[in-house]
C-alpha positions as CSV (number, residue, x, y, z in Angstrom):
1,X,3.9,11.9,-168.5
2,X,1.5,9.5,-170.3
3,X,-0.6,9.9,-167.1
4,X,-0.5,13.5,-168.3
5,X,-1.0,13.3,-171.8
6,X,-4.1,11.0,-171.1
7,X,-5.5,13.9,-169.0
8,X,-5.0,16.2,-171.8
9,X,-6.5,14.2,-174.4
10,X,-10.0,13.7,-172.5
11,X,-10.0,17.5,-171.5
12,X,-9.0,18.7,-175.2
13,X,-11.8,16.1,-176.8
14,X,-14.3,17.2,-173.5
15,X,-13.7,21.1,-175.0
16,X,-14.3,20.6,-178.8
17,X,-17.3,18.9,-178.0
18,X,-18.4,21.4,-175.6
19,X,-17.5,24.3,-177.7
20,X,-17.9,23.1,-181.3
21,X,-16.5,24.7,-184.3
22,X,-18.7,24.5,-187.5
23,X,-16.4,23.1,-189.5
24,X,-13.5,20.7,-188.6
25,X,-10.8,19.3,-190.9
26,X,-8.0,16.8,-190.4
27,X,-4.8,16.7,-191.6
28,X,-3.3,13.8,-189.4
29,X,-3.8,14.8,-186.2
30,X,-3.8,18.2,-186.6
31,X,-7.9,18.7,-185.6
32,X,-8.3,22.2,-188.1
33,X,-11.5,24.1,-186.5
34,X,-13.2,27.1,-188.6
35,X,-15.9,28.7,-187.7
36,X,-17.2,31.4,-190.4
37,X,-19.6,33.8,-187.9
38,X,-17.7,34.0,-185.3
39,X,-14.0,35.1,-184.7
40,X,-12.8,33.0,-181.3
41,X,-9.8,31.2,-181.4
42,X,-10.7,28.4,-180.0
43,X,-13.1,28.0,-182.8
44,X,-10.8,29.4,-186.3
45,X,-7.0,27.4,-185.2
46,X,-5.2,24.3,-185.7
47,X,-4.9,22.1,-182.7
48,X,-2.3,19.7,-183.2
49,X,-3.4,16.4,-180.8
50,X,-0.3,13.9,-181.6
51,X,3.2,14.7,-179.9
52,X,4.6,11.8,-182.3
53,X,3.1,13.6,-185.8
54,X,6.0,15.6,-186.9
55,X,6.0,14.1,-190.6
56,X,6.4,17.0,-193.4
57,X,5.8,20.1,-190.6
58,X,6.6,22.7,-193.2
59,X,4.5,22.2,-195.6
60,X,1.7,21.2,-193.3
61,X,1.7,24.8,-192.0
62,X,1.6,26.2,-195.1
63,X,-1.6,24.6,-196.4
64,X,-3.0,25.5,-193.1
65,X,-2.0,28.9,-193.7
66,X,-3.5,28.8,-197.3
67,X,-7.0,27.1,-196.1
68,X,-7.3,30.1,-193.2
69,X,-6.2,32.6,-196.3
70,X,-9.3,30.9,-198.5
71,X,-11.6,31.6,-195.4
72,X,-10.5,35.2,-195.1
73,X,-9.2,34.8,-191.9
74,X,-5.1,34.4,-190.2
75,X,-3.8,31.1,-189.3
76,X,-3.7,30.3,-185.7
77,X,-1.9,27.9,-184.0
78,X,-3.2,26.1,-181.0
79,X,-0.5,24.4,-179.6
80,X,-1.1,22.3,-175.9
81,X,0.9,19.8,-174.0
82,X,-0.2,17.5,-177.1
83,X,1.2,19.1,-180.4
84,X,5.2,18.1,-181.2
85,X,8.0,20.3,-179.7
86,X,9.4,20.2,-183.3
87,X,6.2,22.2,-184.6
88,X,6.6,24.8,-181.7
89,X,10.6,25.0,-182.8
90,X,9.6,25.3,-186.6
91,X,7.2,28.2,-185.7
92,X,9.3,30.0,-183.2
93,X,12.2,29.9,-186.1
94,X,9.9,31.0,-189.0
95,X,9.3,34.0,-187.1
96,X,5.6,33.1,-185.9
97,X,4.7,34.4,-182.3
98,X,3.4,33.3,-179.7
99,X,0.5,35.3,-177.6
100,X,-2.5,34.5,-175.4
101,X,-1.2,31.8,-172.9
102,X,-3.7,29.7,-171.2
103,X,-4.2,27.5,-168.0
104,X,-6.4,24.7,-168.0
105,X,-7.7,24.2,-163.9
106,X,-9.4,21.2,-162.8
107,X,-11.6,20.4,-160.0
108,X,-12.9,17.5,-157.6
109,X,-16.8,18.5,-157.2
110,X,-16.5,16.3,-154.1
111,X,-14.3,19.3,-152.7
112,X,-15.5,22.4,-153.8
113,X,-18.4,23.3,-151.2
114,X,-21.3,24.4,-153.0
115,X,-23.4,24.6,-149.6
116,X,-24.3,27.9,-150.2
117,X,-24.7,27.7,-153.7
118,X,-27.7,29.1,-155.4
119,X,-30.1,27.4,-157.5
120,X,-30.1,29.9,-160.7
121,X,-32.4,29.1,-163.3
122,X,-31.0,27.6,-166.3
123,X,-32.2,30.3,-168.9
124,X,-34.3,28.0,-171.8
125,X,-33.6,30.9,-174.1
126,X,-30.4,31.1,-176.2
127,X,-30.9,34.3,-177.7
128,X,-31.8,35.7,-174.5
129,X,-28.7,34.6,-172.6
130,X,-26.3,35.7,-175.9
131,X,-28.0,39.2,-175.2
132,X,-27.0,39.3,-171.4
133,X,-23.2,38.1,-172.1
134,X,-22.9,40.3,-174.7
135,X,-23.9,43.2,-172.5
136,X,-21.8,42.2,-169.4
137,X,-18.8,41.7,-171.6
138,X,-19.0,44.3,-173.6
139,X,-18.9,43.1,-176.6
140,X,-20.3,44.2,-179.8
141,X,-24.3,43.1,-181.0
142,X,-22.9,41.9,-184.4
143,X,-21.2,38.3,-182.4
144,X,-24.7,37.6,-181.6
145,X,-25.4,35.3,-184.2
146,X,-22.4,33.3,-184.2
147,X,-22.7,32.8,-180.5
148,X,-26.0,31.7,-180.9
149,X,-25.0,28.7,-183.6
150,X,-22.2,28.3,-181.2
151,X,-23.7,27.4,-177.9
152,X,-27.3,26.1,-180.1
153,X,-24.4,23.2,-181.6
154,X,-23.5,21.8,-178.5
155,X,-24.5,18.6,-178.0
156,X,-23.9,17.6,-174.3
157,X,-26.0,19.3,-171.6
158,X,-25.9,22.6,-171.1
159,X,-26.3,25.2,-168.7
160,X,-26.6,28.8,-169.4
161,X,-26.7,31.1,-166.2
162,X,-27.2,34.8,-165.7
163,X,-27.5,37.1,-162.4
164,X,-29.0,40.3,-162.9
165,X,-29.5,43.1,-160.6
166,X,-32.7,45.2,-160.9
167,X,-33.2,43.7,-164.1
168,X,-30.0,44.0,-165.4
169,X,-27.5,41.3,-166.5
170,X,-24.4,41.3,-164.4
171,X,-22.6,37.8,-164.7
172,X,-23.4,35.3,-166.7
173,X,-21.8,31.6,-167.2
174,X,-22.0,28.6,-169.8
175,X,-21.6,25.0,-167.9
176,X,-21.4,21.8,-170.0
177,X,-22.2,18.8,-168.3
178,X,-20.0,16.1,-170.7
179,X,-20.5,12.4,-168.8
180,X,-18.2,12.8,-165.4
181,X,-16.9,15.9,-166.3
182,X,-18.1,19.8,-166.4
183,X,-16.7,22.4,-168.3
184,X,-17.6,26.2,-167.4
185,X,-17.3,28.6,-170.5
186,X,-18.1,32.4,-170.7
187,X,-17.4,33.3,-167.1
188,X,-17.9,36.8,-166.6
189,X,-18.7,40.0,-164.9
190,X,-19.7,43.7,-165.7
191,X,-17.4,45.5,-165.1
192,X,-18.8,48.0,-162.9
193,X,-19.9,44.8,-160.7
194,X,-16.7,43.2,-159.8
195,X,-15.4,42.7,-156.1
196,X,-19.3,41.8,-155.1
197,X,-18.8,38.0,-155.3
198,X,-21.0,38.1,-158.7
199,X,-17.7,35.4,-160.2
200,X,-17.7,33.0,-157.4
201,X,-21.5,33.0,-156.9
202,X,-21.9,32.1,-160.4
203,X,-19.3,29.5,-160.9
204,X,-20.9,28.2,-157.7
205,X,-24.3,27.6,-159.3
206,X,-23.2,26.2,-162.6
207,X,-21.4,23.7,-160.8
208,X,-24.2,22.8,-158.5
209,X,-25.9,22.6,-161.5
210,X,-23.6,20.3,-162.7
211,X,-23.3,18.0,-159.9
212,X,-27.3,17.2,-160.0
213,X,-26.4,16.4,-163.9
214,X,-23.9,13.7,-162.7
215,X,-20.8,15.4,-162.9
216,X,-18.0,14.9,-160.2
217,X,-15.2,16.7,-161.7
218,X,-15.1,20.3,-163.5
219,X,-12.6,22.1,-165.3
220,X,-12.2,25.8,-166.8
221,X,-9.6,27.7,-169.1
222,X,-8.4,31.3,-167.8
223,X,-5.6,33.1,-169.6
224,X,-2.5,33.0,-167.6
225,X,-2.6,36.8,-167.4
226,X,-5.5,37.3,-165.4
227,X,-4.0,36.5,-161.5
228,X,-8.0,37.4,-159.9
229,X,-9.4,35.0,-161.7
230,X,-7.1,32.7,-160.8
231,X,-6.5,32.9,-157.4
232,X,-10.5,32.7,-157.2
233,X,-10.5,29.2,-159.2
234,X,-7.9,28.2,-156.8
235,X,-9.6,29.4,-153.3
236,X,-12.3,27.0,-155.2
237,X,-10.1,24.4,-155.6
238,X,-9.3,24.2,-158.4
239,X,-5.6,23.4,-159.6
240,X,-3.8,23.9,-162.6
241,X,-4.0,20.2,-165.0
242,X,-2.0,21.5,-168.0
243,X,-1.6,25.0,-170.3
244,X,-2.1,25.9,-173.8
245,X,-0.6,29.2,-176.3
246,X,-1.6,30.2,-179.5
247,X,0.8,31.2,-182.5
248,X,0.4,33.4,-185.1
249,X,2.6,34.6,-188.2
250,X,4.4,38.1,-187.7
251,X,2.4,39.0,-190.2
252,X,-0.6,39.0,-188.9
């Protein structure tokens, strides 16, 4: 287990760095992420990174609850292999619930074979690539900003990658290059496109990419719900390292 937890604690510190909230306050070891323009989760919840800090768990929750309130937005829990069972136990019984399960996957580079891997051109334009991820996700113009502070803030090496066909975006990927490690972010395809080998071709690249930056391991989120995406990671080879779930009040 502390094998484990070590593991955890590099990948969780690896992903705030690589996807960093604009604001970050501490209560113990509670790491409390905001992030005013734009809405992800990952950005706007409390990520408890102590299994030992269990001192004064209600009212801990409620001031997090309070500062979220103060920030017009609903308190999220982010609870992984490193946040107390007693916190998960004290939500569950306060009639929080808990939603969006998450797998964190791992990979040796020396592994994956990349030998047919394309050499994509990192796009140098943030704004650009926000346009074509926006557009193959579907997502609404009015994230663009946000996204752009978002991926402008990071401070390892980044790679931001899009495939287009006839001049249209069709996949896109974000790959942070953090020391040893690379973390892929944004994976996605149109979905008119899928089943054409845009996902794997992509991740492919990025972690190419990656490799030439010095990185021999990589590692990706995927909600737990989404079996294509991960039976792809794993015919990759990548394996599952540990999983995440966020909480929310009933309320909300």
């Amino acid at each position: 287990m502390s094998f484990a937890l070590t593991q955890v604690r590099q990948i969780e510190a690896l992903g705030f760095r690589a996807w960093p909230a604009s604001s970050v306050h501490y209560d113990g070891s509670w790491a409390i992420r905001t992030t005013k323009k734009h809405p992800s989760k990952r950005l706007n919840s409390v990520n408890p990174l102590d299994p030992g800090d269990t001192d004064n768990i209600e009212q801990r929750v409620a001031a997090a609850v309070e500062r979220f309130r103060a920030s017009g937005r609903k308190c999220v829990f982010r609870l992984s292999p490193l946040a107390p069972k007693q916190l998960e136990s004290y939500l569950a019984s306060s009639g929080w619930v808990r939603f969006d399960d998450s797998l964190i996957m791992i990979a040796d580079l020396a592994t994956v074979d990349l030998s047919d891997a394309k050499d994509l051109v990192v796009q140098p334009d943030i704004g650009g690539f926000v346009d074509a991820s926006l557009h193959v996700q579907g997502e609404a113009a009015t994230l663009k900003s946000g996204l752009i502070d978002v991926i402008g803030s990071i401070k390892p090496a980044r790679g931001l990658f899009t495939i287009e066909d006839s001049g249209v975006p069709v996949s896109t990927a974000i790959c942070v290059s953090d020391g040893a490690m690379a973390g892929l972010f944004g994976i996605a395809t149109a979905g008119n496109q899928r089943r054409r080998g845009l996902g794997r071709a992509i991740v492919k690249s990025a972690l190419k990419w990656a490799v030439q930056q010095g990185a021999t391991k990589a590692w990706l989120q995927v909600e737990a719900g989404n079996a294509g995406a991960i039976a792809l990671y794993q015919s990759m080879g990548f394996r599952e390292a540990y999983q995440y779930a966020y909480w929310q009040a009933a309320e909300a």
